[in-house]
N, C-alpha and C positions, 0 to 999 in steps of 0.2 A: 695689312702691310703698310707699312710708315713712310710717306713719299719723300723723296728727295730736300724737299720744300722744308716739311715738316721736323725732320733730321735738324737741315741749320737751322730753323728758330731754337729747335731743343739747344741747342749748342754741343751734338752732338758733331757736326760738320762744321769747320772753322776755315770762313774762306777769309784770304787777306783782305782786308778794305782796298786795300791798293787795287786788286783784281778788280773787285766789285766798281770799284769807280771809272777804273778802266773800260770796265765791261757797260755801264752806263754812256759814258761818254762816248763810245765810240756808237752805240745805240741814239743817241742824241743825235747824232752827224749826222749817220746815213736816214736819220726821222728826219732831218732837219734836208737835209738834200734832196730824198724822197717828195718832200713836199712841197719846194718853191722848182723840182726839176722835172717833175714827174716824172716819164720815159726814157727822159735823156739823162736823170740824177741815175738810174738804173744801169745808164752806160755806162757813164762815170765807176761807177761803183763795177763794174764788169773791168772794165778796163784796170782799174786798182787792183783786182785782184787777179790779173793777166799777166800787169806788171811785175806781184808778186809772185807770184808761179814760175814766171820767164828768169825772176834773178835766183831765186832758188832750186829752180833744173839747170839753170846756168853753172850755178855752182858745184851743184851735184856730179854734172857732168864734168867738170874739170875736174873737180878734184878724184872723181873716179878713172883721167885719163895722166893724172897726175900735169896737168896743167891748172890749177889754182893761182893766183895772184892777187894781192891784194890789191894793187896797180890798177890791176885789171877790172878789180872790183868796185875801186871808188871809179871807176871812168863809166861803168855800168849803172852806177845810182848817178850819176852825173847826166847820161844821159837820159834815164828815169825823169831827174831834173827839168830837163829841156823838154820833153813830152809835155809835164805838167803847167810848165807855162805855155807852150803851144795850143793848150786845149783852154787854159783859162784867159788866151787872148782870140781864140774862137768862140767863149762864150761873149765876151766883150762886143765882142763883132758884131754879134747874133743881137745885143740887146740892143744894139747903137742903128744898125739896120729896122729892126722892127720896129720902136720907139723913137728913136728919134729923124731920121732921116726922112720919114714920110711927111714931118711936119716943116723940112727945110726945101727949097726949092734950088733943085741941082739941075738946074738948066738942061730939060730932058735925058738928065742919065737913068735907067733904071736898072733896080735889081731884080731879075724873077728870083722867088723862092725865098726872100727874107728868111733869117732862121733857119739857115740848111746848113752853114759850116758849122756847130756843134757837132749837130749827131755825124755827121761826114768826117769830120776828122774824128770823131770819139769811134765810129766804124776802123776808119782807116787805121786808127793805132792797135785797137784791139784784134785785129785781124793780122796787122806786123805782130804784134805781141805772139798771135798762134802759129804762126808761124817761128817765131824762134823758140816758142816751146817746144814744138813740133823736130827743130833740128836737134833742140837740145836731146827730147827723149830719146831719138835714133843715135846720139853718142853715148847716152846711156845705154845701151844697148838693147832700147826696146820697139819691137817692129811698129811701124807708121804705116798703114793701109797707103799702098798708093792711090788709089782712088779719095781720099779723105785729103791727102795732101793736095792732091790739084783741086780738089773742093774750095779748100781755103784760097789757094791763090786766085782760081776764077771769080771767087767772092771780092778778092782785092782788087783785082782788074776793073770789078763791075763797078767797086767803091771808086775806083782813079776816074772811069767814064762818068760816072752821077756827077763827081767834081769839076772835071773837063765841061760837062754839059751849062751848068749854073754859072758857070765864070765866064762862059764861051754866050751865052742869054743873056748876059751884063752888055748894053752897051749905051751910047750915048744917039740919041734920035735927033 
């Protein structure tokens, strides 16, 4: 049997270059975030594809209740938008805490937990995100275990207290 592989060298199989670069590159990124993020590049990338799921049952769901809007839709990548800068000024945070603020003298303020707003906020959106997928599916008309849904939300509540706890441990001595 002839593998997959083997077929396109033969040029038997003609994939467009365009794909193929695609297909690299986007392999590049997530190598590339995987390895200066380690666990938290993993959330990142959960959460990317949270985001994508949430606008695509989003839209599903409308337009199967004949509510589509395009309106509606650029305000949905819009706030996509704000997420994503939300999270790349929590990594900011994280490196400016860890890095450099240890080495400036801030008149006994401390932070416990240096490097916790990443993964907390990359938590907390990914967990909004399952949740609107979650309402979405139930407009599509597919049953959402009630137990799995309060799952989620006690997971959020637990994300809001870990964040409450680290900002509430910030203080000045």
């Amino acid at each position: 049997m002839i593998c997959y592989t083997q077929q396109i060298q033969r040029g038997e199989i003609m994939m467009d270059e365009r794909v193929l670069t695609f297909k690299a590159a986007v392999t590049a990124i997530f190598g590339i975030i995987g390895e200066l993020l380690g666990w938290k590049g993993l959330m990142m990338l959960m959460l990317a594809a949270m985001m994508a799921l949430d606008y695509i049952s989003g839209s599903l769901a409308a337009k199967k209740n004949g509510e589509w809007s395009s309106q509606v839709a650029r305000e949905g990548l819009a706030h996509k938008g704000g997420t994503i800068v939300v999270v790349l000024v929590a990594l900011l945070a994280d490196a400016l805490f860890v890095w450099a603020l240890p080495e400036i003298p801030l008149g006994g303020f401390v932070l416990h937990n240096p490097g916790a707003f990443l993964p907390l906020v990359l938590a907390w959106y990914i967990i909004t995100e399952a949740g609107s997928v979650l309402e979405n599916a139930v407009k599509m008309g597919a049953p959402v275990p009630a137990w799995f849904r309060k799952a989620i939300r006690n997971v959020g509540q637990a994300v809001d207290k870990a964040g409450d706890k680290i900002t509430k441990d910030s203080e000045t001595k």
